[in-house]
C-alpha positions as CSV (number, residue, x, y, z in Angstrom):
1,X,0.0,0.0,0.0
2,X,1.8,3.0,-1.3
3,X,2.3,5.8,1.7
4,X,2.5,9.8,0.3
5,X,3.6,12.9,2.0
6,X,1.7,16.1,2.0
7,X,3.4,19.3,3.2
8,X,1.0,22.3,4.1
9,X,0.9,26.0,5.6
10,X,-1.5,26.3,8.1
11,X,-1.0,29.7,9.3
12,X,1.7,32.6,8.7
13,X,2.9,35.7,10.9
14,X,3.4,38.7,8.2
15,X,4.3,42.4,9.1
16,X,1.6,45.0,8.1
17,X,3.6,47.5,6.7
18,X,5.4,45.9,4.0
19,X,3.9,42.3,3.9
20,X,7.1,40.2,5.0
21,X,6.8,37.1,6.2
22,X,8.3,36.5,10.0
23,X,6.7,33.3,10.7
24,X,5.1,30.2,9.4
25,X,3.1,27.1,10.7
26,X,3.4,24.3,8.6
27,X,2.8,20.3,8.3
28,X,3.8,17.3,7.1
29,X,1.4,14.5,6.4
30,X,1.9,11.1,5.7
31,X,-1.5,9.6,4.2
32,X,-2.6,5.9,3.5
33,X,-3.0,5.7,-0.2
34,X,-5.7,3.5,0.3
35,X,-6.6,3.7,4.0
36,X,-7.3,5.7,6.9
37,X,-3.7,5.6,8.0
38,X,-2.1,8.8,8.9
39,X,0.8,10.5,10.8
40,X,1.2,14.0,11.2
41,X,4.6,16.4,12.0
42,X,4.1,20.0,12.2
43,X,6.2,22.8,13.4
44,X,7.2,26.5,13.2
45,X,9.4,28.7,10.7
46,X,10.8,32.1,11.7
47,X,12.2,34.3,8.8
48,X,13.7,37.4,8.8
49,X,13.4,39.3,5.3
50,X,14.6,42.1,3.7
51,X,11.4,44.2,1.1
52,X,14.4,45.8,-0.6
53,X,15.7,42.4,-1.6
54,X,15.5,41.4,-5.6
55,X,13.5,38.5,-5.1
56,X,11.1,39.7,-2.3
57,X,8.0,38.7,-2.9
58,X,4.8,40.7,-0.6
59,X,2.6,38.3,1.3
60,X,0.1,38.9,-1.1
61,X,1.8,37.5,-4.1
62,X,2.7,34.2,-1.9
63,X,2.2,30.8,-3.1
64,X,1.5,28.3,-0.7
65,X,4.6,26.0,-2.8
66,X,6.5,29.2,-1.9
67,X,6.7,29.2,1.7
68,X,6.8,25.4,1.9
69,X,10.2,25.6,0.1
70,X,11.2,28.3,2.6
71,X,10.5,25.6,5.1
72,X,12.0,22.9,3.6
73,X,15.0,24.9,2.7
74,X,15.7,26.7,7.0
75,X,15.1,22.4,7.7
76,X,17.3,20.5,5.2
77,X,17.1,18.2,3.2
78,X,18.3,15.7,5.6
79,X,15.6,17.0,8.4
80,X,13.0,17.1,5.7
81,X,14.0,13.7,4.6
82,X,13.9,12.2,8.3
83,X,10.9,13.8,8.8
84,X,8.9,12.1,6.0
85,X,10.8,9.0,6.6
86,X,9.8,9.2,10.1
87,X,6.2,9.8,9.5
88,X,5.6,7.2,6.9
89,X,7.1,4.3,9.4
90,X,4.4,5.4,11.4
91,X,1.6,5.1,8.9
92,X,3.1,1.5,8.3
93,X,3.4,0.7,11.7
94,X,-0.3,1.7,11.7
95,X,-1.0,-0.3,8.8
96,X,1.3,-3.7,9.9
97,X,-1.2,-3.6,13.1
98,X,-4.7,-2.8,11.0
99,X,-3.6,-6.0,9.3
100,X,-3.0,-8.5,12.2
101,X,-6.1,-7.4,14.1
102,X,-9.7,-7.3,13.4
103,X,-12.9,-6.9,14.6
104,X,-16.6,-8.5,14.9
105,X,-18.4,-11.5,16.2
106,X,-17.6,-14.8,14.6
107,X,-21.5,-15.6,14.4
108,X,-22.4,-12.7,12.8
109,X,-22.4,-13.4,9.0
110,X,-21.3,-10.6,6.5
């Protein structure tokens, strides 16, 4: 059963003035493909940004694919890869057990 991760913003911290971006809330979640199995990492980014800067971009021109490679680029790509690694043993964990126990009454018929 094939495991994907999902990275996501869930909230950001901007200034009013110029629109920078000082802080992000973001997620990692590992989904069963084909199942309920999930296991969630989350965490917070801090930025410090400079509107002058050529490739500034104002918090209304952001994309959420944007931020998330802020994110992934202040972790790593070893933390970013540990992290996923990390969250899909646990959707197989989950899984491994979903398929060694079950449920119901052996009289009842399906």
């Amino acid at each position: 059963m094939p495991v994907s991760t999902t990275w996501s913003i869930l909230d950001m911290t901007h200034m009013d003035a110029d629109g920078g971006v000082i802080n992000a809330k973001w997620q990692c979640v590992a989904q069963n493909d084909s199942g309920p199995e999930r296991a969630v990492w989350g965490g917070e980014s801090n930025f410090t940004y400079d509107p002058s800067a050529p490739d500034f971009t104002p918090y209304a021109d952001l994309t959420e694919t944007q931020v998330i490679g802020w994110v992934k680029d202040q972790l790593g790509a070893e933390e970013v890869a540990a992290i996923q690694t990390d969250r899909v043993a646990k959707v197989d964990a989950q899984i491994q057990m979903n398929n060694e126990e079950s449920t119901g009454l052996p009289w009842e018929t399906a």
